[in-house]
C-alpha positions in Angstrom: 0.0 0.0 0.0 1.3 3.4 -1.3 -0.5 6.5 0.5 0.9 9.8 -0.7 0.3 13.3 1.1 -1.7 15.3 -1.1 -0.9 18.5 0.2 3.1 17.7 -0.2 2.0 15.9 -3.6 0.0 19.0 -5.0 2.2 22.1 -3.4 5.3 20.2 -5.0 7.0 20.6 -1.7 8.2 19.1 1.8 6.2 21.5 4.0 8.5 24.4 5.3 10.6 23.8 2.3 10.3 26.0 -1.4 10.9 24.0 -4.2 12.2 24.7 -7.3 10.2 25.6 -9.9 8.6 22.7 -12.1 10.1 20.4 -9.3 7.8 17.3 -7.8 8.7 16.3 -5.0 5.9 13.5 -3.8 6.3 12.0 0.0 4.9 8.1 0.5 4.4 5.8 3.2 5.4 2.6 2.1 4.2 -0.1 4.1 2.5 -3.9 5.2 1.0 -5.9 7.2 4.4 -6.9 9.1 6.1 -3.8 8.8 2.7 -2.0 10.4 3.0 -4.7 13.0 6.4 -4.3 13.6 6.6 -0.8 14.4 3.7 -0.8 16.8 5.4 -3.6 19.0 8.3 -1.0 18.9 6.3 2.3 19.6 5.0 -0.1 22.6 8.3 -0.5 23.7 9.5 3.1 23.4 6.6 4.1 25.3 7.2 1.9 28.0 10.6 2.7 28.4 8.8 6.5 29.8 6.4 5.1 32.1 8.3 5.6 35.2 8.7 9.7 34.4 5.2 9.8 32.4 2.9 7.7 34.3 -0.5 8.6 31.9 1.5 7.0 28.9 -0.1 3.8 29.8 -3.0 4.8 27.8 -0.2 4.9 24.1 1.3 1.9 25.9 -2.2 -0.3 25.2 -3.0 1.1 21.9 0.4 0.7 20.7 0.4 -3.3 22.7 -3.5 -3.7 21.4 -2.2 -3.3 17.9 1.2 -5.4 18.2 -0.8 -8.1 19.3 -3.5 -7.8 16.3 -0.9 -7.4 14.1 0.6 -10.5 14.5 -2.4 -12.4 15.2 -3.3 -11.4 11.9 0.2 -12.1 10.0 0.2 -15.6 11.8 -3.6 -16.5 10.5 -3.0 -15.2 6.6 -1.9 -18.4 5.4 -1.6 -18.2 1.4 -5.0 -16.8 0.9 -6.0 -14.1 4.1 -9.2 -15.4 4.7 -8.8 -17.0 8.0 -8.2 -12.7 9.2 -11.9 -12.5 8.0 -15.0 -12.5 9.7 -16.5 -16.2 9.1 -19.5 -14.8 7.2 -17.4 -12.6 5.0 -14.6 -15.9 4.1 -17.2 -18.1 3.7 -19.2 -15.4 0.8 -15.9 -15.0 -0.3 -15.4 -18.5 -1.4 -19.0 -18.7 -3.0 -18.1 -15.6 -5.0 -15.1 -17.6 -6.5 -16.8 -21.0 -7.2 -19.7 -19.2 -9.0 -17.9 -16.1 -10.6 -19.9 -14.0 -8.4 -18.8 -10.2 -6.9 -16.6 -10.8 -4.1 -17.5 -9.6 -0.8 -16.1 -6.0 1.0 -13.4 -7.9 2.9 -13.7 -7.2 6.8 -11.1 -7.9 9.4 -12.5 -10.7 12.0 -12.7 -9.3 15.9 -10.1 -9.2 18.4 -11.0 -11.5 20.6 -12.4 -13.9 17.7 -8.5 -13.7 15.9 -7.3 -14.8 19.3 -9.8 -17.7 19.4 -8.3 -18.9 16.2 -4.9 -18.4 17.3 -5.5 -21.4 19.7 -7.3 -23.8 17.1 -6.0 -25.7 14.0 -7.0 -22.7 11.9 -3.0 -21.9 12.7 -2.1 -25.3 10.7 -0.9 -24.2 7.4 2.8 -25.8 7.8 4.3 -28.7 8.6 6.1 -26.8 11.0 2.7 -24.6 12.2 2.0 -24.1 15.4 -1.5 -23.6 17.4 -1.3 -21.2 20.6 -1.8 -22.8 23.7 -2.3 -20.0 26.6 -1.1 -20.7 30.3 -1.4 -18.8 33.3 -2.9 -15.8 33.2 -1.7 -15.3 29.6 -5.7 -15.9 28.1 -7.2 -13.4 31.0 -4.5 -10.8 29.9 -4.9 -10.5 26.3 -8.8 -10.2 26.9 -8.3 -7.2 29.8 -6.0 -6.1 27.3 -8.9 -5.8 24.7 -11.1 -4.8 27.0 -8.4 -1.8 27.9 -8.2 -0.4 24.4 -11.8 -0.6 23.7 -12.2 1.8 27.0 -9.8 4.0 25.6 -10.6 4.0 22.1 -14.3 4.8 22.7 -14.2 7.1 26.1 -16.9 8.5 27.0 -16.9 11.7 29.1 -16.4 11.0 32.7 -13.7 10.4 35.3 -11.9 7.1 35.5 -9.1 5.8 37.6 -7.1 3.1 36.3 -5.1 0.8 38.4 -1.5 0.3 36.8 0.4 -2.1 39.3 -1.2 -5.0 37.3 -0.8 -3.4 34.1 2.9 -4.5 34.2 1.9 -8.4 34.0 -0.6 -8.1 31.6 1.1 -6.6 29.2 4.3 -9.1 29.8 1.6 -12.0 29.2 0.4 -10.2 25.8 4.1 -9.6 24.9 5.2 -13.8 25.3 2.0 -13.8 23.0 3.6 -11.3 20.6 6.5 -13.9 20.6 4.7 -16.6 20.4 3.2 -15.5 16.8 6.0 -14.0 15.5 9.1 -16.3 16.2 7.7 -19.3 17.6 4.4 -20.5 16.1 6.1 -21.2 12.5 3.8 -18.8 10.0 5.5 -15.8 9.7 7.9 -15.5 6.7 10.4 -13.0 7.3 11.7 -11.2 4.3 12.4 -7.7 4.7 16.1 -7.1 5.9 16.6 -6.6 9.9 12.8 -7.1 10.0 12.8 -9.8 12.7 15.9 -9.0 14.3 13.6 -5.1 14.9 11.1 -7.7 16.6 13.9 -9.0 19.0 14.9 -6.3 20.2 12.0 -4.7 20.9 10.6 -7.5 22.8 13.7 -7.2 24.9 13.5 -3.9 24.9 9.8 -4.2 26.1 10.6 -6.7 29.2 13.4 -4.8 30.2 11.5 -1.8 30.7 8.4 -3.3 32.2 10.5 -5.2 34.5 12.0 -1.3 35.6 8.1 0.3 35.9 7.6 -3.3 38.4 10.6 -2.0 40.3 9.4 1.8 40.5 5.7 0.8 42.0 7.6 -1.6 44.2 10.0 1.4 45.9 6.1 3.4 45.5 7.2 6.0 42.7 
């Protein structure tokens, strides 16, 4: 996917800068399905690395984890043909459309917590080498408070609300062995842009490390 600024794209110019006369100067995002997962489990990392000075960053810390996790929920379901990502309804129009050389379907990303469902059943199978999540501990409760998080973020609604954080630590350590799960462990994820998965290494280091630090700072009551 290729989106362009428009204003940059029609002023001819990176904004503060004059071009030249005649010159085009066009700015683009280039980007995917892993590279947008990617760099949300790394904004979730920088962001955590601030919690201890910026306490209220929680709230970039869950959006940025919320979409790390989907990400890679939804790079580890795509198989060859994407339509395990897709509501049920949607994948199974989809493969009507085909077989009678009907109009395909608007394609619609399947829910949260119904991606995580198929995480942990043999929809995962595409390999020989595919694996099937299999939560333990508290790592199912965790991934459905975070959900339940960034829905109350996403969608506030005008009041006051006080948020415990001592937990948030452990949740988001649960969601983050999920993040590893999918994207080094469970065998569907093809790697091919340079440095890509090493970026995903480090930032789930990077992630622990820091939320093992915020632990520490509640611990000492900072």
């Amino acid at each position: 996917m290729r989106l362009a600024c428009g204003h940059c794209r029609q002023r001819g110019a990176e904004p503060g800068l004059q071009a030249p006369l005649g010159a085009v100067m066009e700015q683009w995002i280039d980007t995917d399905e892993l590279e947008e997962t990617t760099s949300a489990l790394e904004m979730f990392a920088e962001v955590v690395g601030s919690l201890v000075a910026v306490r209220y960053r929680w709230r970039w810390a869950i959006l940025a984890l919320h979409a790390a996790v989907q990400g890679f929920m939804v790079c580890a379901l795509r198989g060859s043909n994407g339509l395990a990502v897709l509501r049920d309804d949607i994948a199974e129009e989809w493969l009507e459309a085909r077989e009678k050389g009907l109009p395909f379907p608007e394609e619609k990303l399947d829910s949260f917590l119904n991606l995580y469902r198929k995480t942990k059943s043999t929809r995962m199978i595409f390999y020989v080498h595919s694996r099937q999540f299999e939560p333990s501990g508290t790592q199912g409760s965790s991934i459905k408070r975070l959900n339940s998080l960034r829905n109350e973020f996403t969608h506030f609604l005008p009041r006051i609300w006080a948020l415990e954080v001592s937990g948030l630590p452990c949740i988001c350590r649960d969601c983050v062995d999920f993040i590893e799960f999918l994207a080094l462990q469970s065998g569907n994820i093809l790697w091919f842009r340079e440095g890509q998965q090493e970026r995903v290494g480090a930032s789930l280091t990077a992630a622990r490390q820091s939320l093992a630090e915020v632990e520490r700072s509640y611990a000492r009551g900072l």
